[in-house]
N, C-alpha and C positions, 0 to 999 in steps of 0.2 A: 808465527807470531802467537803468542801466548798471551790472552788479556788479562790484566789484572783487578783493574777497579773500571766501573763505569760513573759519569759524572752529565747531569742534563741540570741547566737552568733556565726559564722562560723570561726573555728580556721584552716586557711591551714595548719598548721603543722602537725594537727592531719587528717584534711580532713576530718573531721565531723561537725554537728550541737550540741551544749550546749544546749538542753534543759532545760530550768527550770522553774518551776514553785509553788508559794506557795500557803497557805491557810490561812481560816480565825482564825485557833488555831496554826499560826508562823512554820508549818510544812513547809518542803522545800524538791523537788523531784529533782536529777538532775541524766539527760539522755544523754547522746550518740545517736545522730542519723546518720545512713552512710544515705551516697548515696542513694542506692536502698529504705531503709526505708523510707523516706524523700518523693520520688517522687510516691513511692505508698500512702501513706496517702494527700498527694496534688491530685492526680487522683482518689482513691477509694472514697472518702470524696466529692468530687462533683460529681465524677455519684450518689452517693448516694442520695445528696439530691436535684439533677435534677428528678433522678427518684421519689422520693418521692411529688415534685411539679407535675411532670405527672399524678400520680393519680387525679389530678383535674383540669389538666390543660391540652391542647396539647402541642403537645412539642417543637414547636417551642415558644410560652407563658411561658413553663417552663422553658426554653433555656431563655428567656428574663429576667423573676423574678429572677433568679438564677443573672444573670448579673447586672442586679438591688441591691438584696441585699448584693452585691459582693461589689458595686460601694457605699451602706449606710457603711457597714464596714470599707471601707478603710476611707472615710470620717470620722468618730467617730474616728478613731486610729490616721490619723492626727491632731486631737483636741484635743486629751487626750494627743500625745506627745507634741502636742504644750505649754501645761500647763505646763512642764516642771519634771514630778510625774516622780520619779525614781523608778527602781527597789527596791522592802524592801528585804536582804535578809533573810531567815528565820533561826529562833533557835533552832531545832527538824528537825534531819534527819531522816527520821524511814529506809530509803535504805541506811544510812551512808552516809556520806560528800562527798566520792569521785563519781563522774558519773557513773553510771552503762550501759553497752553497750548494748541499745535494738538488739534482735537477728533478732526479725519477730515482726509484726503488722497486728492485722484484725481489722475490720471495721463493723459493721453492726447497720441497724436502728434499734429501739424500739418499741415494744407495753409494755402499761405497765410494762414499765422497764427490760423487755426480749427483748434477739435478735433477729430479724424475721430473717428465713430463706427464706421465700419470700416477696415479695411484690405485686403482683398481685391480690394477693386474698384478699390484705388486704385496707380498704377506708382508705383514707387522714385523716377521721377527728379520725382512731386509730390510728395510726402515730403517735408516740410520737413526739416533737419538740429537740430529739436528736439525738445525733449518738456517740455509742459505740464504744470506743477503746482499744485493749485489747494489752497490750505490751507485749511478750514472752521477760524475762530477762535470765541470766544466769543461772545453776543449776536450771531449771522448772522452775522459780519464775513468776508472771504474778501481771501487774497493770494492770486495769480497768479505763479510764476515762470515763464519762458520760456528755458530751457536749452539751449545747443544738447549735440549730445551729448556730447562730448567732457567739455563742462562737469558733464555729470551725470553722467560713468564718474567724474570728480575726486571729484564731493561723494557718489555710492555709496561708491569709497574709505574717504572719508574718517569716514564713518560705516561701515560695516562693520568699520572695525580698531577703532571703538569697542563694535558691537554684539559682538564675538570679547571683548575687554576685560571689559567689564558682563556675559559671560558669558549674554548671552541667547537663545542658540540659533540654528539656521538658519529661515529661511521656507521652508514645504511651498509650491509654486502649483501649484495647483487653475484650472484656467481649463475654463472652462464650455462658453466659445467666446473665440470673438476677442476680445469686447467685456465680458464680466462676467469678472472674474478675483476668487479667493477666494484671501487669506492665511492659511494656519496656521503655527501655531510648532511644531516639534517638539524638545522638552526634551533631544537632543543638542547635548553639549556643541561643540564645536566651533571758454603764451599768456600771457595777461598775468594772466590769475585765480591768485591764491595762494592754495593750501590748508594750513591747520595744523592 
């Protein structure tokens, strides 16, 4: 699956995020994201690839680059919406038409296309340039994205000016170690991929 465009709206009545997003064979995924979901994948999603800049970097350097291509991201998203490119929606729902409510989200980098369970042991230059995301849907069901990163500073973006929006605070991370990372919310206020 090849994504195409990414699309997130915040509906207060529901008090969730819309996500959607399509592909390059006119499939279309649309998700449910609460609260809790939401601010874990904005917090696990950049320790991730801070941590993954530290392997070759210190960390305050890494703490930098990270900021850096935080600040290239937002610049391309405001060039691509300035051109005006609408969401396409798509004609193939393979999860059905109506949104399905993710329950739970993990997060982990790649080596050849597997999840690492650590990173310590592992060099930068085996580091895939993704990061894994694995949606627990209802009844078992699980989606898999595979991001590279660039694509995941886009769609944090693009979901963080929505969690600022819906007025839901920022995430605390709590990381235990490497590998158990803990979200809290704290009640301060606060290419070819298209994002809207």
């Amino acid at each position: 699956m090849t994504i195409k465009q990414f699309n997130a709206t915040y509906l207060a009545q529901e008090d969730r995020i819309l996500f959607r997003f399509n592909t390059e064979d006119q499939e279309e995924y649309r998700l449910w994201l609460t609260r809790r979901v939401t601010l874990f994948i904005l917090t696990a999603t950049s320790h991730l690839l801070t941590k993954k800049l530290e392997q070759a970097h210190s960390i305050d350097a890494a703490k930098a680059l990270n900021e850096f291509e935080k600040q290239a991201i937002l610049d391309t998203v405001k060039g691509q919406n300035a051109t005006g490119q609408s969401y396409e929606p798509g004609a193939i729902f393979p999860l059905g038409f109506d949104p399905i409510l993710v329950m739970d989200v993990t997060c982990a980098l790649t080596k050849d296309g597997e999840k690492l369970a650590y990173i310590e042991s592992t060099s930068t230059e085996e580091i895939d340039d993704s990061v894994s995301m694995d949606f627990a849907l209802p009844a078992g069901a699980n989606l898999n994205l595979k991001l590279t990163g660039n694509m995941m500073r886009g769609v944090c973006f693009l979901l963080d000016q929505l969690r600022q929006n819906a007025a839901w605070g920022e995430a605390i991370l709590t990381a235990k170690n490497d590998v158990e990372i803990e979200v809290n919310s704290d009640e301060k206020k606060s290419s070819n991929i298209s994002f809207h």
